[in-house]
C-alpha positions in Angstrom: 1.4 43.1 41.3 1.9 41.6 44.5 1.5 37.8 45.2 0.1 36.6 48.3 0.2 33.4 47.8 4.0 32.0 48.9 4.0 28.4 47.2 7.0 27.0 45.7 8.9 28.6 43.1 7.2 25.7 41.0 3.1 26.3 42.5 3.6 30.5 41.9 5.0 29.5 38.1 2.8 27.0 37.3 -0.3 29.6 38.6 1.5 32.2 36.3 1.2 30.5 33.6 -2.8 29.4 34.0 -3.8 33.1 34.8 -1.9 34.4 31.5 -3.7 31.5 30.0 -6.8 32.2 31.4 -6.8 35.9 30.8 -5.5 35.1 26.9 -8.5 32.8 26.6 -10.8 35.2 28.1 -9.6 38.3 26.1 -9.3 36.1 22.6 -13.3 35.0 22.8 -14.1 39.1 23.8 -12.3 40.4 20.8 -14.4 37.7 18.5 -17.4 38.6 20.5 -17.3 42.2 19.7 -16.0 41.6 16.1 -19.6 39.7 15.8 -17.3 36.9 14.7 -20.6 34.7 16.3 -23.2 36.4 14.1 -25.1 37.1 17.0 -24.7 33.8 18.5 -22.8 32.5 21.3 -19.6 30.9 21.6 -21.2 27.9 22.9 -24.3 28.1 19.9 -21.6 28.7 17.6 -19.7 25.9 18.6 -22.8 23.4 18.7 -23.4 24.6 14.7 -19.9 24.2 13.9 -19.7 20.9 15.1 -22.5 20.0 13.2 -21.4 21.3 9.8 -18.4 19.3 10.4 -18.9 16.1 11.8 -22.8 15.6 10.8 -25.7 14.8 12.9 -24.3 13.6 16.5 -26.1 13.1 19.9 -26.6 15.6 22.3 -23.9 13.5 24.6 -21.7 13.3 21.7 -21.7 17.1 21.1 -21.3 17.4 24.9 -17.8 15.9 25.3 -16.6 17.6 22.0 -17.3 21.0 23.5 -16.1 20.0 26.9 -19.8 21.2 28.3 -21.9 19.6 30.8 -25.1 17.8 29.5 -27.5 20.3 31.2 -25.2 23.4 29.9 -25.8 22.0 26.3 -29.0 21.2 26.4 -30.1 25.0 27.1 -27.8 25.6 24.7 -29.5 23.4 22.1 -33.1 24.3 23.2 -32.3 27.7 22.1 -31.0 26.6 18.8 -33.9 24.8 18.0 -35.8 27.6 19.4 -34.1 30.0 16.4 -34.9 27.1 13.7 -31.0 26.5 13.6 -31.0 22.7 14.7 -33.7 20.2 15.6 -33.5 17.0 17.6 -34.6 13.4 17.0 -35.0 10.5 18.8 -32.5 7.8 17.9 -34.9 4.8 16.1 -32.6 2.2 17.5 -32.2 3.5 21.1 -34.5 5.7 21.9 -32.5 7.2 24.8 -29.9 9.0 22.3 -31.4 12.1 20.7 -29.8 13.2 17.8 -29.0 17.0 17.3 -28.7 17.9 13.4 -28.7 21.1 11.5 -31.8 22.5 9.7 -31.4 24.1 6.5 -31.2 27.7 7.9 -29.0 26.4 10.8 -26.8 25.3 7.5 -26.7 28.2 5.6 -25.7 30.0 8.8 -22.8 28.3 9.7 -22.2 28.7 5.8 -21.9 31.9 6.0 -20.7 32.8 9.0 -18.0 30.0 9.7 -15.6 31.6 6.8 -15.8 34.9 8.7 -15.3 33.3 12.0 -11.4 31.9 10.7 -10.7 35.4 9.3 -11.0 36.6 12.7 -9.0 34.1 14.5 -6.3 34.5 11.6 -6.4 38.6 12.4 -6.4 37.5 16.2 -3.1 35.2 15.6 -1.0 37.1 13.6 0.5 38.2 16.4 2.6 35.2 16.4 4.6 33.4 13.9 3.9 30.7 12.2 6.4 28.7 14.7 4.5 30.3 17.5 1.1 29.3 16.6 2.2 25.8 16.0 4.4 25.3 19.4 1.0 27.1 20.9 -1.2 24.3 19.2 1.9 21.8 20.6 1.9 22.7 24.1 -1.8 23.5 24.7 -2.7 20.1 23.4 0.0 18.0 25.4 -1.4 20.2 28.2 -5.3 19.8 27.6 -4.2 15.9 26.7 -2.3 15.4 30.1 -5.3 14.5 32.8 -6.0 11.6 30.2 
């Protein structure tokens, strides 16, 4: 492929490595996508009920900065969840401008369900590397994702 960019050797590396990141990213959440790995939900819906069934009832601003999505990107995404009966949202009693996003019971038993399936996949998807791979993978993507703070 040719490059037409001519940065430095460090620029044209350094864009290397985000486009093969990039592209891995990309193709990773297609493969789960087909493999229904989101029972029919998105990645971001998916994410939204995951978060729940882990960390309990949150606000929508909470929820926001865990899954790294603006505040009007999530609240579509929520307003569809509570449009399939999978969450519902309450006003915070002591500050009435936090609303708090929580699980309903179906929302519950679908992340119940689906959330053991959803690791299977990503253990088929990784077993392309080594167990030393995966975790200097984890390493590096975290000091990277960790570095603008």
């Amino acid at each position: 492929m040719t490059v037409h960019y001519q940065g430095t050797p460090e620029a044209l590396q350094a864009l290397d490595a985000y486009v093969k990141l990039s592209r891995a990213v990309n193709a990773l959440e297609a493969r789960l996508s087909e493999r229904h790995a989101y029972g029919g939900l998105t990645a971001s819906q998916f994410g939204v009920l995951e978060a729940l069934y882990h960390l309990g009832p949150l606000c929508q601003g909470e929820l926001s900065a865990k899954l790294l999505k603006s505040g009007g990107n999530l609240t579509l995404v929520v307003d569809n969840l509570v449009r399939l009966g999978l969450v519902e949202r309450e006003r915070d009693t002591g500050d009435r401008r936090r609303v708090m996003v929580t699980l309903t019971e179906a929302g519950r038993e679908r992340i119940t369900e689906l959330f053991p399936l959803h690791v299977q996949d990503i253990v088929t998807e990784f077993s392309v590397l080594s167990p030393e791979e995966q975790a200097t993978l984890a390493s590096l993507c975290r000091k990277l994702g960790k570095a603008g703070q």
